[in-house]
C-alpha positions, -999 to 999 in steps of 0.1 A, spaced: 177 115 -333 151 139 -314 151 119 -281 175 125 -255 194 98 -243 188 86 -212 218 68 -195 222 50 -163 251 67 -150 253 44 -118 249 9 -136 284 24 -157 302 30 -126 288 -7 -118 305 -18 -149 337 -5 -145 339 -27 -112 334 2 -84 310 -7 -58 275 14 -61 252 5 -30 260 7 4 259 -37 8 285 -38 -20 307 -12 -6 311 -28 26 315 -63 9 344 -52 -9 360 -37 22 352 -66 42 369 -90 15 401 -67 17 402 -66 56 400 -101 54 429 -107 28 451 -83 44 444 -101 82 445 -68 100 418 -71 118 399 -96 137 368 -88 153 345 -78 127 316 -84 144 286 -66 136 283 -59 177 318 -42 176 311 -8 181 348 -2 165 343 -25 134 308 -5 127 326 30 129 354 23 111 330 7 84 308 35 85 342 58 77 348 42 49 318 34 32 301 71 38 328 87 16 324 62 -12 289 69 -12 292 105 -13 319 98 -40 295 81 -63 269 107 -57 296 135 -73 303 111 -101 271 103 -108 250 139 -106 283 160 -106 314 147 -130 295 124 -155 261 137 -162 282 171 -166 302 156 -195 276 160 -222 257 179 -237 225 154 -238 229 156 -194 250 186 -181 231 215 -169 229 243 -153 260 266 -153 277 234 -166 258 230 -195 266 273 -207 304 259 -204 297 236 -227 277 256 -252 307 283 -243 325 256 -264 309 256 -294 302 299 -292 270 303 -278 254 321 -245 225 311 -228 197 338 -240 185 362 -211 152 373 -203 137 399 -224 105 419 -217 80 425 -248 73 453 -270 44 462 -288 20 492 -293 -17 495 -282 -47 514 -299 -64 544 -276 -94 557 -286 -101 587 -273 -137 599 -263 -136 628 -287 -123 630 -321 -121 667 -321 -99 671 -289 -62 670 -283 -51 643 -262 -16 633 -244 -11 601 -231 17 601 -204 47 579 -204 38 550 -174 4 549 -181 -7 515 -175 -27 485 -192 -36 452 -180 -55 421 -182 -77 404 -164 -66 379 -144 -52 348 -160 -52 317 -140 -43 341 -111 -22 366 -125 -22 402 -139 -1 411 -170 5 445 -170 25 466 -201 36 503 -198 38 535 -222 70 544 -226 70 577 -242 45 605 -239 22 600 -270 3 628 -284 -33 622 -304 -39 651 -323 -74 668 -333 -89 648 -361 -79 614 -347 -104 593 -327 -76 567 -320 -34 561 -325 -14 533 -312 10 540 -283 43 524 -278 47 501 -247 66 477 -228 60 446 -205 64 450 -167 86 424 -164 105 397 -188 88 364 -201 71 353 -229 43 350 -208 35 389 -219 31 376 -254 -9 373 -253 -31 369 -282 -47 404 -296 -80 417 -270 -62 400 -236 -48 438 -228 -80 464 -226 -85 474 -190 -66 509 -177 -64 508 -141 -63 543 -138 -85 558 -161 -68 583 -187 -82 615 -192 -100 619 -231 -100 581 -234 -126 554 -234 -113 527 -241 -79 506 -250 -69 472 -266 -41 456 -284 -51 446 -320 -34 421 -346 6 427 -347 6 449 -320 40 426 -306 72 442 -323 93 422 -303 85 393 -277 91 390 -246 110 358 -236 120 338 -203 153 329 -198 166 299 -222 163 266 -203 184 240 -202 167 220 -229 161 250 -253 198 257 -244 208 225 -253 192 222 -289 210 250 -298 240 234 -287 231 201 -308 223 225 -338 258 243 -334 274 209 -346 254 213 -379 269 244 -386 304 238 -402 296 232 -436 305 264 -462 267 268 -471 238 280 -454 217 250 -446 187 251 -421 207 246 -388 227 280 -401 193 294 -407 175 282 -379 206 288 -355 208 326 -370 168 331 -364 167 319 -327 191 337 -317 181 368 -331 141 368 -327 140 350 -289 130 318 -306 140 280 -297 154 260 -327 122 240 -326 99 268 -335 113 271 -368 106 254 -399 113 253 -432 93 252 -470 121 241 -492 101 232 -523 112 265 -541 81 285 -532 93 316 -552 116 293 -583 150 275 -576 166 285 -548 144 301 -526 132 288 -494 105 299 -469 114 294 -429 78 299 -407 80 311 -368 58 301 -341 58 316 -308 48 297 -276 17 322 -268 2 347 -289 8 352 -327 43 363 -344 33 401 -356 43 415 -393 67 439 -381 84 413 -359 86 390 -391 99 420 -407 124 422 -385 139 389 -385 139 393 -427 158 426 -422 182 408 -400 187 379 -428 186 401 -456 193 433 -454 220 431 -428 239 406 -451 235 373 -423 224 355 -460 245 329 -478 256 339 -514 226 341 -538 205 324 -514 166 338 -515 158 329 -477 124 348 -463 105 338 -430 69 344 -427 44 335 -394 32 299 -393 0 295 -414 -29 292 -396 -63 271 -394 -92 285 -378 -116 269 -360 -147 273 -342 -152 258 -306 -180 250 -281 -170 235 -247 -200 222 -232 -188 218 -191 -214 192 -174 -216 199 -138 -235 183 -111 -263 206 -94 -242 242 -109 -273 260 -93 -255 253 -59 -226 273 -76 -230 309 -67 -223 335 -97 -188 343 -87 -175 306 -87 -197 299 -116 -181 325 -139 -144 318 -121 -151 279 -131 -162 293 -170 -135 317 -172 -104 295 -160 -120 265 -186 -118 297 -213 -85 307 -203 -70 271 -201 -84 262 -234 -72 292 -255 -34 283 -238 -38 251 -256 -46 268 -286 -16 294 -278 -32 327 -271 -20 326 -238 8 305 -219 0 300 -183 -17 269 -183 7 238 -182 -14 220 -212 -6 201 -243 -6 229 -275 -12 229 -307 15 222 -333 22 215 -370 22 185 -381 6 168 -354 -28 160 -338 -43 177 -315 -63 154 -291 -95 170 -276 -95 138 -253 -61 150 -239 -73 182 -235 -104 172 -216 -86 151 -192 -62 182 -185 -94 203 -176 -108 174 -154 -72 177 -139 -71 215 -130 -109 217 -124 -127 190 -99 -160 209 -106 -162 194 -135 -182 159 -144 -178 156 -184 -168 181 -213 -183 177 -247 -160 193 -278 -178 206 -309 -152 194 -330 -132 165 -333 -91 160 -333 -76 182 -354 -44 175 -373 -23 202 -387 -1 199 -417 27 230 -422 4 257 -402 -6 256 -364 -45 256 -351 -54 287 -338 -93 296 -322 -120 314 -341 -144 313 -319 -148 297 -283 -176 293 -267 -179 278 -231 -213 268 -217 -221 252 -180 -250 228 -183 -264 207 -156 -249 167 -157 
């Protein structure tokens, strides 16, 4: 069962017999002032019967709040959160993951092939803005591109934690301060060595949790595999799946990663195999590899109607086309700041759902039009070939 329970805490305190609403509370007291014959002006014009009443049905209010949001809801997994929730996967030997910044390297080309060139540790390189923000990744050791070279790949690092760093190869190009002997920078295909990620939330927190339970068996099954794999590479246990239909002769299994924006690099994959393998975290004469999700590519022409765009002037004509681009290649995972629907395997992805998501974030906008119709994915995620983003007049 993939769907978390949902439980009305309050009708099971209801259940039990303890009064839930602020009527029922002061019914019940009522009923035992009246069997006990204590007091006799209960009048609601009794400033004394309405303070004494209000002293005792505010605490059981308050009481039933804790119960509700504090005691019960923290007794399981399925509800508890917060620094309840890391008690409770405590208990079954796991830590909430921390944030982590990204690492990667980017390609200089320098202006000159026949010249020496250092590039200095904190040199910077950056984005353009995406939906507002700047991503920005550092050099972090002086690199040195000899004579003969007319480019190398420098090692650098995010600016900050998230996975939000882990953008699809061409979003870093721009150096803010230009570098002496270079023209020009980008990051190319597996340039991410290791991805950044946000802190683990509650819910990616508490499938690991749910996984945990699978764990006690003598053999490594998936939920050993999968457990081992998002620990290690920064991934949540629903990011991993598995090919289990001997793909290299009996016993042997494939396990494909997906990351939430840009694409999982070779030498990360290598990595997590070196992890499994190498470092012995396999089970006897088991032939367990994990590869990046297969992809489909597709070409894509958004076609934004909009009424009278030659009232638009250029900059909030080309802010309107860029935030559609930007939005529509975080659907199709290259970057993740737009909160939209993404592509996954085995699944449909609905251009309907999409367009109603741009109508959503852009009131500019009168219709869309979508080159190509729902696409639905088997054991490999969508991914964008080309995009294409036109304004045309409604």
């Amino acid at each position: 069962m993939n769907t978390k329970p949902v439980v009305d805490f309050e009708q099971v305190l209801k259940d039990s017999g303890m009064p839930v609403t602020d009527d029922a509370v002061k019914a019940e007291f009522q009923a035992i002032v009246k069997a006990e014959g204590l007091v006799t002006n209960t009048s609601k014009m009794s400033p004394f019967w309405r303070l004494v009443t209000a002293i005792v049905t505010t605490p059981v209010m308050w009481i039933k709040g804790v119960l509700i949001n504090g005691v019960l809801a923290n007794m399981f997994v399925a509800t508890a959160s917060g620094p309840m929730l890391r008690m409770l996967a405590w208990g079954v030997n796991l830590t909430a993951k921390p944030a982590t910044a990204a690492t990667g390297v980017i390609r200089f080309y320098k202006v000159d092939a026949k010249q020496d060139v250092t590039v200095s540790a904190g040199t910077l390189i950056q984005t353009e803005r995406i939906n507002g923000v700047v991503y920005v990744l550092a050099v972090t050791a002086d690199s040195a591109i000899p004579a003969g070279l007319d480019s190398a790949l420098v090692p650098v690092e995010a600016q900050a934690p998230g996975g939000a760093y882990n953008l699809a190869p061409g979003y870093y190009r721009i150096l803010p301060v230009a570098v002496s002997g270079i023209s020009h920078v980008v990051n190319e295909d597996d340039w991410l060595l290791t991805p950044g990620a946000d802190e683990e939330s509650d819910d990616e927190l508490r499938d690991r949790v749910r996984n945990q339970f699978n764990l006690v068996g003598s053999y490594h099954t998936d939920a050993v595999y999968r457990s081992m794999i998002a620990g290690v590479a920064g991934l949540s246990v629903d990011r991993v799946f598995f090919e289990h239909d001997a793909p290299r002769g009996p016993g042997t299994a494939n396990a494909y990663l997906l990351l939430d924006s840009g694409e999982a690099s070779q030498p990360f994959i290598d990595a997590v195999n070196k992890y499994i393998t190498d470092e012995g975290h396999h089970g006897h004469g088991d032939d367990m590899q994990c590869f990046a999700l297969p992809e489909t590519r597709h070409d894509l022409t958004v076609t934004v109607y909009v009424i009278n765009p030659d009232n638009m002037t250029t900059e909030a004509r080309a802010a309107l086309k860029n935030g559609i681009t930007d939005m529509v290649r975080s659907a199709f995972r290259e970057n993740a700041d737009y909160d939209v629907a993404r592509t996954w395997p085995y699944s449909r992805f609905s251009f309907s759902r999409l367009g109603k998501e741009l109508h959503a974030k852009f009131a500019q906008i009168d219709s869309l039009a979508f080159s190509l119709a729902d696409i639905v994915s088997d054991l490999d995620v969508p991914r964008l070939k080309t995009l294409e983003v036109k304004i045309e007049r409604a």
